[in-house]
C-alpha positions in Angstrom: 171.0 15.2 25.7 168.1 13.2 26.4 166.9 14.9 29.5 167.0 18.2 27.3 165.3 16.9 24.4 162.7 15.5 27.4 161.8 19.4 28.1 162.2 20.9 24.5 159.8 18.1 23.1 157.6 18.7 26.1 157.5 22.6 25.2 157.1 21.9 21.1 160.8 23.4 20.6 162.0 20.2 18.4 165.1 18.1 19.4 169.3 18.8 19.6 170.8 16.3 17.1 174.5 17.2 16.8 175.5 16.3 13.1 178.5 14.0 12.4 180.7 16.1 11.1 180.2 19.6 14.0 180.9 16.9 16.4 184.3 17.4 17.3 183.6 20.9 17.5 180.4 20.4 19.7 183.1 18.3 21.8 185.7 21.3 22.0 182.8 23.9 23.3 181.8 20.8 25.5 185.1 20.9 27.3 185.4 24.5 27.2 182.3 24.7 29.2 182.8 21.9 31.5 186.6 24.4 32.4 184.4 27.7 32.5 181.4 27.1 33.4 180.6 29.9 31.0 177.9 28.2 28.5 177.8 31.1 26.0 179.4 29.7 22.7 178.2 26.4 23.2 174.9 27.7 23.1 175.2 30.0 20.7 176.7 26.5 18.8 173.9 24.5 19.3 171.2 27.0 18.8 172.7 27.7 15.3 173.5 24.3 14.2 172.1 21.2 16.2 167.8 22.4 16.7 166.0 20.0 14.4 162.3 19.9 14.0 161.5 23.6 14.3 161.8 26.7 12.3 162.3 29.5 14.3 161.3 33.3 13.6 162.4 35.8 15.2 159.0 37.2 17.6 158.4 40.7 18.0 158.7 42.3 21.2 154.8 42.2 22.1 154.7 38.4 21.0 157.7 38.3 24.0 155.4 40.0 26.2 152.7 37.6 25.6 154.8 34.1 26.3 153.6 32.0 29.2 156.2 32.7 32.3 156.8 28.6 31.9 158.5 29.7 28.4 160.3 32.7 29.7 161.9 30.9 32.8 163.2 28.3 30.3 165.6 30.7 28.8 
């Protein structure tokens, strides 16, 4: 995670802290990825539960238009 919270720092998107207690889920979706190689639910998991240090609002589609291509690669 610290690589990651390198970039996400880097691009003002806060930090991934997973709380105590989602840990052994985080772990589960961990594994489950690491089988799959399919990275959906974990992300889904981490975006709604471990993104401190931000508040996010949803943008409307001409603020997506207008988002440096550095930002848009990153997704």
């Amino acid at each position: 995670m610290l690589a990651g919270n390198h970039v996400m720092i880097s691009n003002g998107c806060g930090i991934i802290s997973v709380p105590i207690e989602l840990q052994p889920a985080f772990t589960g979706l961990l594994i489950r990825f690491y089988e799959s190689n399919d990275m959906t639910e974990i992300k889904q998991f981490l975006y709604e539960n471990c993104i401190d240090g931000i508040e996010f609002t949803p943008l409307s589609e001409q603020e997506m238009k207008q988002r440096p291509s550095r930002i848009k690669a990153a997704q």
